[in-house]
N, CA and C atoms as an extended XYZ file, in Angstrom:
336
Properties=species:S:1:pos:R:3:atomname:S:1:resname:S:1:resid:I:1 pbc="F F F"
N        30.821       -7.476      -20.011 N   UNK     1
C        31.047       -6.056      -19.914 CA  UNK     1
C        32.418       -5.650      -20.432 C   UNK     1
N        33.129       -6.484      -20.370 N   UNK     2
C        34.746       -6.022      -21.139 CA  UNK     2
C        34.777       -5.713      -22.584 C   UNK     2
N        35.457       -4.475      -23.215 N   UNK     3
C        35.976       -3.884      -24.156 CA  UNK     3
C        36.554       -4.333      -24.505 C   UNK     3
N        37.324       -4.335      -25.838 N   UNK     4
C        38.502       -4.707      -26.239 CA  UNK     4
C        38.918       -3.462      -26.181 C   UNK     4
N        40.652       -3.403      -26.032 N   UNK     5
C        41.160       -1.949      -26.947 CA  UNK     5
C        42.441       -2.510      -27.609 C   UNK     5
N        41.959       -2.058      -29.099 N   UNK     6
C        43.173       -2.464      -30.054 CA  UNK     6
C        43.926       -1.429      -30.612 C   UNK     6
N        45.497       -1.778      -30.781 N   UNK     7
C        46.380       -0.625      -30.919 CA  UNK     7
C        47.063       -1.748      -32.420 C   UNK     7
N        47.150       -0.506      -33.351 N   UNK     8
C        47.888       -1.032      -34.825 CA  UNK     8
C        48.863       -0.215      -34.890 C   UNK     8
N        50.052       -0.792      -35.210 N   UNK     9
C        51.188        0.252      -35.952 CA  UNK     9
C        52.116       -0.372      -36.593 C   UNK     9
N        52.369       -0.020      -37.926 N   UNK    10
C        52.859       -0.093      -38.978 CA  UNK    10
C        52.021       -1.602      -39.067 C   UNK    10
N        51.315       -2.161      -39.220 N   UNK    11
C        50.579       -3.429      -39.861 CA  UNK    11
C        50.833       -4.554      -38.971 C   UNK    11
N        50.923       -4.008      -37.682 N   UNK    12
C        51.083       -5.103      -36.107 CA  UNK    12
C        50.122       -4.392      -35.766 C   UNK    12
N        49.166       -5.418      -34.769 N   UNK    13
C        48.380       -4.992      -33.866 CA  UNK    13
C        48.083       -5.942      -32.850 C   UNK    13
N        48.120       -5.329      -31.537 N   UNK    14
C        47.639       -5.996      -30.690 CA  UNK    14
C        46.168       -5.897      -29.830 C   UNK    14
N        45.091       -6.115      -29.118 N   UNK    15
C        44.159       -6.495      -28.493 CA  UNK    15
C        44.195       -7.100      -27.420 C   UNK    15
N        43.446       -6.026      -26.472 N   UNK    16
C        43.415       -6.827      -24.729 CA  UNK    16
C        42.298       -6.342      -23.893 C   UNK    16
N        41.776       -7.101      -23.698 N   UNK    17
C        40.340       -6.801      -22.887 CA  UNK    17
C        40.470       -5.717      -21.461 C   UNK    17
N        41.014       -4.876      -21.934 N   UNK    18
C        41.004       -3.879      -20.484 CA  UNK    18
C        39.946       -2.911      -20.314 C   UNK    18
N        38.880       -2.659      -20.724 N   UNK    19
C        38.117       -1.752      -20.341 CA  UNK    19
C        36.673       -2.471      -20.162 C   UNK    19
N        36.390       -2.195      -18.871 N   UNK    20
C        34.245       -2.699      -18.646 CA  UNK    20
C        33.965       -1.509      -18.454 C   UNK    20
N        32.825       -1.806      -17.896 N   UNK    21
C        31.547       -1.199      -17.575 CA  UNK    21
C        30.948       -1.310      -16.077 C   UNK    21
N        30.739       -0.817      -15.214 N   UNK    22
C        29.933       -1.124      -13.958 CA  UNK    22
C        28.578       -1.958      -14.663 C   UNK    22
N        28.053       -2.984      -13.973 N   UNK    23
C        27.172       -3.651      -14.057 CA  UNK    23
C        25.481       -2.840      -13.585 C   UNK    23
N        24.501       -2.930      -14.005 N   UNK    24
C        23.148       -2.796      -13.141 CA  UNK    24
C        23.432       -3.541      -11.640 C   UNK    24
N        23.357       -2.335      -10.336 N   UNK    25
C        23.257       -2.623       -9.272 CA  UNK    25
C        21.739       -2.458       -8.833 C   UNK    25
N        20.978       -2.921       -7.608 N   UNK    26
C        20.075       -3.199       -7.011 CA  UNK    26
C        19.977       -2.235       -5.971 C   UNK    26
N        19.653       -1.753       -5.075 N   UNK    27
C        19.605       -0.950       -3.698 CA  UNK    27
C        18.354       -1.895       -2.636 C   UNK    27
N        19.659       -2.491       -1.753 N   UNK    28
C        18.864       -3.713       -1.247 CA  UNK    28
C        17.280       -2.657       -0.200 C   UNK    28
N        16.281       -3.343        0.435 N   UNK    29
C        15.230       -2.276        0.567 CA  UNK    29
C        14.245       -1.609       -0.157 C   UNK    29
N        14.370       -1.565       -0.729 N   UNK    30
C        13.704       -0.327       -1.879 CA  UNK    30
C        12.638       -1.028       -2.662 C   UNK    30
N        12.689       -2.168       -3.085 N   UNK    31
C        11.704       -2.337       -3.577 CA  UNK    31
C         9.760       -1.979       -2.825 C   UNK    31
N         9.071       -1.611       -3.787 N   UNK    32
C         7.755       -1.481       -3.666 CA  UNK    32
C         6.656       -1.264       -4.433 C   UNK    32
N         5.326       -1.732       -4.180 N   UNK    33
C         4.563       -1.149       -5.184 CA  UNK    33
C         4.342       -0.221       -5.214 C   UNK    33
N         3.882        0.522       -6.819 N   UNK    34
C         4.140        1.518       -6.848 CA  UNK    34
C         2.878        2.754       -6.008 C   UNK    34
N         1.555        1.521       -6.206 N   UNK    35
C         0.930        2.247       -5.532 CA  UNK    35
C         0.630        2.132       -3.665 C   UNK    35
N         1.992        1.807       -3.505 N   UNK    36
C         1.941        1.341       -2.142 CA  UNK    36
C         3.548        1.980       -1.490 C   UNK    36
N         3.562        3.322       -1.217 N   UNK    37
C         4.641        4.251       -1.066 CA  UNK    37
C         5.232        4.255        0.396 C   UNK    37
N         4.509        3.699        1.389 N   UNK    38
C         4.793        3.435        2.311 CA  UNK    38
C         5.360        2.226        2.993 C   UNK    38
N         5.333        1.258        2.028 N   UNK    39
C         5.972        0.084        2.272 CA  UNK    39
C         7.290       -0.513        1.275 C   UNK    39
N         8.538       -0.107        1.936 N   UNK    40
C         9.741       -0.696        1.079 CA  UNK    40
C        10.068       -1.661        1.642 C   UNK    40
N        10.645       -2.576        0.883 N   UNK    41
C        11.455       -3.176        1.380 CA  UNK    41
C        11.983       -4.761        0.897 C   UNK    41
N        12.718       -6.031        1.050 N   UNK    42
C        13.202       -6.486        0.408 CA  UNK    42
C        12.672       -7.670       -0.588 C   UNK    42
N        10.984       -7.807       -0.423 N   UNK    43
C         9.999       -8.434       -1.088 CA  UNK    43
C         8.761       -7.829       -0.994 C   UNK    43
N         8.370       -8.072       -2.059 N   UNK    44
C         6.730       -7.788       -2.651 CA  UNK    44
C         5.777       -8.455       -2.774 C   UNK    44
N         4.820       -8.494       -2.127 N   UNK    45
C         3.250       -8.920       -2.243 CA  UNK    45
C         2.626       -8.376       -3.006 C   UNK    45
N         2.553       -9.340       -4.268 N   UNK    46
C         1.473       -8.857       -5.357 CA  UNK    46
C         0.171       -9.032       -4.510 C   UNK    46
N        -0.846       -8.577       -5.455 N   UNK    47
C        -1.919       -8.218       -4.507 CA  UNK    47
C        -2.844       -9.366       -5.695 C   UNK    47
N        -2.384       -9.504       -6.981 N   UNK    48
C        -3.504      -10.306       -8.113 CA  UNK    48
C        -2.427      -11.056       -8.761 C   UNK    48
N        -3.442      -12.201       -9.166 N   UNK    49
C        -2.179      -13.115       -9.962 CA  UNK    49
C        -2.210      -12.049      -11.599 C   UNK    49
N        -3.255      -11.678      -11.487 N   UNK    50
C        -3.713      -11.396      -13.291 CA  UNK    50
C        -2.351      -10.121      -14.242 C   UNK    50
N        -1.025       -9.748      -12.753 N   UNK    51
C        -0.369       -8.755      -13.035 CA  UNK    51
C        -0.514       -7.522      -13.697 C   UNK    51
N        -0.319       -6.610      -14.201 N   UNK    52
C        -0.400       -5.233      -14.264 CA  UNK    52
C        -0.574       -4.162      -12.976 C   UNK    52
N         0.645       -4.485      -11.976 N   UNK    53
C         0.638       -3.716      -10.683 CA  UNK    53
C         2.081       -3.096      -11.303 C   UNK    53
N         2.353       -2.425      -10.592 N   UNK    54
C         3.995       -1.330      -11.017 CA  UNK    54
C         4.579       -1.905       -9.729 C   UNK    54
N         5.884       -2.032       -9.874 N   UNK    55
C         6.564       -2.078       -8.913 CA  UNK    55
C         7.642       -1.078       -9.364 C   UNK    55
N         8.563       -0.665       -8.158 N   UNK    56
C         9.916        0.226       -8.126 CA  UNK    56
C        10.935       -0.346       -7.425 C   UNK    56
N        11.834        0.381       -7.865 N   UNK    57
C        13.480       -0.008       -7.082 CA  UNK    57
C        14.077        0.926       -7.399 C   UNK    57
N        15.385        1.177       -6.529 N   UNK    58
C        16.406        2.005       -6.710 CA  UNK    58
C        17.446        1.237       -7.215 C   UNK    58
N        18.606        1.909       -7.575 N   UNK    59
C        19.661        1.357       -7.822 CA  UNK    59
C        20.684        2.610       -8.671 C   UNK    59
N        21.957        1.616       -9.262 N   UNK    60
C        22.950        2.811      -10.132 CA  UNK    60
C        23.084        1.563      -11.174 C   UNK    60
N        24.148        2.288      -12.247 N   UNK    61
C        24.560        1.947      -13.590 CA  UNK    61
C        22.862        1.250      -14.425 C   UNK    61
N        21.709        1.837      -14.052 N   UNK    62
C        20.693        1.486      -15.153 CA  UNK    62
C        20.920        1.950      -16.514 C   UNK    62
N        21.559        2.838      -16.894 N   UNK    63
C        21.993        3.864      -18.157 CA  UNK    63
C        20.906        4.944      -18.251 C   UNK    63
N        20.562        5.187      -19.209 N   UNK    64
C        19.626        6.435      -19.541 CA  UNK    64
C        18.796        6.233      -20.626 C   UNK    64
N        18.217        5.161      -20.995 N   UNK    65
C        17.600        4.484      -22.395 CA  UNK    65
C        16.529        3.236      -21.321 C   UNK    65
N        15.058        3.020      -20.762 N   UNK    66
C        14.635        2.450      -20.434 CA  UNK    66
C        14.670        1.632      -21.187 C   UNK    66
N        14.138        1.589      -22.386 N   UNK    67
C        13.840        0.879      -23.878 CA  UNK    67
C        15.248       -0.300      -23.471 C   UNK    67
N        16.118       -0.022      -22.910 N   UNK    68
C        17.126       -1.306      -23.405 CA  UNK    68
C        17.359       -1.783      -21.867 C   UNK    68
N        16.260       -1.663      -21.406 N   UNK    69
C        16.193       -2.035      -19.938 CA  UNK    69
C        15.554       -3.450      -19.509 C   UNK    69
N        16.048       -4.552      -19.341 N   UNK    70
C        15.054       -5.519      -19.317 CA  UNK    70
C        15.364       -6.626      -17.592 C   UNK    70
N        13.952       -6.509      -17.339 N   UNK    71
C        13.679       -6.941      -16.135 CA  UNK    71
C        13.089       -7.963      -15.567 C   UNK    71
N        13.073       -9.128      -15.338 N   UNK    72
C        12.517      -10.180      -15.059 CA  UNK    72
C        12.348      -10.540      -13.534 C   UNK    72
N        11.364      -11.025      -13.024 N   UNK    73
C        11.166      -11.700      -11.683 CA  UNK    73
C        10.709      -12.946      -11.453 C   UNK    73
N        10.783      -13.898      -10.463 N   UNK    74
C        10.717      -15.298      -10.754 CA  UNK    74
C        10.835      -15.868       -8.787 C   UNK    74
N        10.843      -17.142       -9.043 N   UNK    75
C        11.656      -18.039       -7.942 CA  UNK    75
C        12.877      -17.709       -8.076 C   UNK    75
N        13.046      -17.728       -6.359 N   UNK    76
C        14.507      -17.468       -5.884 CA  UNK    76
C        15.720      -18.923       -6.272 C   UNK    76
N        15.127      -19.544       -6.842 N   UNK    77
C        16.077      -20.952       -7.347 CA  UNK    77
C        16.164      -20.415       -8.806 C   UNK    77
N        16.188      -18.758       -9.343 N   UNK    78
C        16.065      -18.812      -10.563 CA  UNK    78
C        16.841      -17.436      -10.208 C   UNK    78
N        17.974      -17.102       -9.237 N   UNK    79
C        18.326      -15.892       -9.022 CA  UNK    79
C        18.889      -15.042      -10.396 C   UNK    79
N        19.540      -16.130      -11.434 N   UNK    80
C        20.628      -15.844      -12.391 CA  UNK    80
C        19.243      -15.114      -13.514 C   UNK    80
N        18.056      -14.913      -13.384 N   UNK    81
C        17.336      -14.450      -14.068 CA  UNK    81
C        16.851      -14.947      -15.839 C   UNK    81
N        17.393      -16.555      -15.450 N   UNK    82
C        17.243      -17.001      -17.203 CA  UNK    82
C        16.586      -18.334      -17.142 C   UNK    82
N        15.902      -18.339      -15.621 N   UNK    83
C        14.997      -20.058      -15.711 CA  UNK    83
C        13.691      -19.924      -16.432 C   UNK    83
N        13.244      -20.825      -16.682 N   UNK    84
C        11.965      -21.041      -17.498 CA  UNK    84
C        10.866      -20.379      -16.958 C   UNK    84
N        10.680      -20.255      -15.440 N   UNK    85
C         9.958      -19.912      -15.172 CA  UNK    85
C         9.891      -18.315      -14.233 C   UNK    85
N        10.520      -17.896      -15.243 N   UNK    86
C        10.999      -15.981      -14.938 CA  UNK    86
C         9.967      -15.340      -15.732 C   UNK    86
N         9.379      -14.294      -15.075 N   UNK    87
C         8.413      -13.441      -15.486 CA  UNK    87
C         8.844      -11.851      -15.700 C   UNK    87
N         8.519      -11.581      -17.371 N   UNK    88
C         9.446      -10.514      -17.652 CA  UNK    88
C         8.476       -9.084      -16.818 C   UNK    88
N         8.938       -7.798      -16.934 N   UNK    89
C         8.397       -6.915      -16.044 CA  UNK    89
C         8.617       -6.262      -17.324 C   UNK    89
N         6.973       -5.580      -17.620 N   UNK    90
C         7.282       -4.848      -19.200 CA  UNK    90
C         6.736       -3.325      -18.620 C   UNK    90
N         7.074       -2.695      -19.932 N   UNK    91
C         6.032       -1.298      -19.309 CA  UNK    91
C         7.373       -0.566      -18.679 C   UNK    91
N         8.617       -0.282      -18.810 N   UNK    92
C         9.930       -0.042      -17.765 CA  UNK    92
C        10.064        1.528      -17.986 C   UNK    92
N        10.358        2.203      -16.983 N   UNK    93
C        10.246        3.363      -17.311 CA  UNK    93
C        10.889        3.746      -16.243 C   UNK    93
N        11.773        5.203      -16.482 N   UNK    94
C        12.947        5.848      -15.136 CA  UNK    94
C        11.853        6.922      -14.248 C   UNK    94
N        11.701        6.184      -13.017 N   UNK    95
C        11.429        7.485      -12.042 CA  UNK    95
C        12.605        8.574      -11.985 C   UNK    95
N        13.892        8.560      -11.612 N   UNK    96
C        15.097        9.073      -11.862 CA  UNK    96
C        15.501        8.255      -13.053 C   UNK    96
N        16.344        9.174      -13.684 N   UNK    97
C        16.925        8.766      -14.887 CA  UNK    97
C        18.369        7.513      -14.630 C   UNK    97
N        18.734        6.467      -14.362 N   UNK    98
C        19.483        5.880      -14.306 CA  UNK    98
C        19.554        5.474      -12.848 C   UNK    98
N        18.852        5.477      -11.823 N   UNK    99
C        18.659        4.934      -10.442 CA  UNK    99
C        17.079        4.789      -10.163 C   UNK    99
N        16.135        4.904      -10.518 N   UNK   100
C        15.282        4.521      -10.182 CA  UNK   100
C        14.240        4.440      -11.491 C   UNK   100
N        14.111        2.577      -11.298 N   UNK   101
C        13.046        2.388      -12.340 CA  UNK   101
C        11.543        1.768      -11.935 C   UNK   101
N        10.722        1.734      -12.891 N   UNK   102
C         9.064        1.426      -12.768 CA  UNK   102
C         8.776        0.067      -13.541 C   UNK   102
N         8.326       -0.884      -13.494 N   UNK   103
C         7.919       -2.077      -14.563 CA  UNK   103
C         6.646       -2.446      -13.570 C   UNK   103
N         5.859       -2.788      -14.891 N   UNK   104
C         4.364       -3.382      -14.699 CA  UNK   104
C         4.630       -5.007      -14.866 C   UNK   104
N         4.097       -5.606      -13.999 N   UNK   105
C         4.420       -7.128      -13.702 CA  UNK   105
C         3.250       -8.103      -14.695 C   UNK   105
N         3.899       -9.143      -14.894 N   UNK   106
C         2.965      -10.074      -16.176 CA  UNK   106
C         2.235      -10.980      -15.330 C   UNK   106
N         1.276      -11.390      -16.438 N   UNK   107
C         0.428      -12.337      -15.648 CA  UNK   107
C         1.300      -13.726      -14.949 C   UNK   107
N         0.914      -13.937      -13.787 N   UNK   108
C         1.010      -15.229      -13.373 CA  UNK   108
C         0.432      -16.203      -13.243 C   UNK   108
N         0.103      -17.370      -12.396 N   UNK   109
C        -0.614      -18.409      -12.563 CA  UNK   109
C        -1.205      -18.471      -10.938 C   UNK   109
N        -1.956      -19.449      -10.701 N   UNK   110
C        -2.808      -19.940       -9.043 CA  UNK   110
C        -4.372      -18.630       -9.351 C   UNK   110
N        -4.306      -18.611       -7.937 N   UNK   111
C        -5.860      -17.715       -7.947 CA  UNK   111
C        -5.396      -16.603       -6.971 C   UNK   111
N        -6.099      -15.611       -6.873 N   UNK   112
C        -6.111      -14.426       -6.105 CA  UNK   112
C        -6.826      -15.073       -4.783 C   UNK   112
């Protein structure tokens, strides 16, 4: 998330990483399916392995561009979101524009 900001004068310049960004935060709770409005909270019971259910969450710093929004779910031994066996959440779309988003879940594996 760090910037550079570079300053030139007369044909010197220097560079120093002082400016980020707030990160994508989570809003612990909130998760749910989408067609299941009465139940939040900090895990989800898919209902089919075959995926295409919506799930939701709240949160801040999502930006305002779903399109560059990318979401994955998995085993909790895979928190950092980049193990092999992470399942991307496609279909992403803002209920609120930058705190609350929608993704349709991919197929998984076992039986219903």
């Amino acid at each position: 998330f760090d910037k550079v900001v570079s300053v030139e004068v007369s044909g010197q310049s220097a560079s120093q990483p002082w400016l980020s960004y707030a990160g994508p935060v989570m809003t612990a709770g909130t998760l749910q399916l989408s067609a299941d409005t009465n139940n939040k909270g900090a895990q989800v019971n898919l209902t089919t392995v075959a995926g295409g259910e919506y799930i939701e969450f709240e949160g801040s710093h999502f930006g305002d561009d779903a399109a560059k929004v990318h979401i994955t779910y998995g085993p909790t031994d895979n928190q950092d979101g980049h193990g092999d066996d992470m399942y991307n959440c496609t279909d992403v779309s803002f209920l609120v524009t930058g705190s609350k988003l929608k993704c349709r879940t991919q197929a998984g594996v076992g039986r219903d």
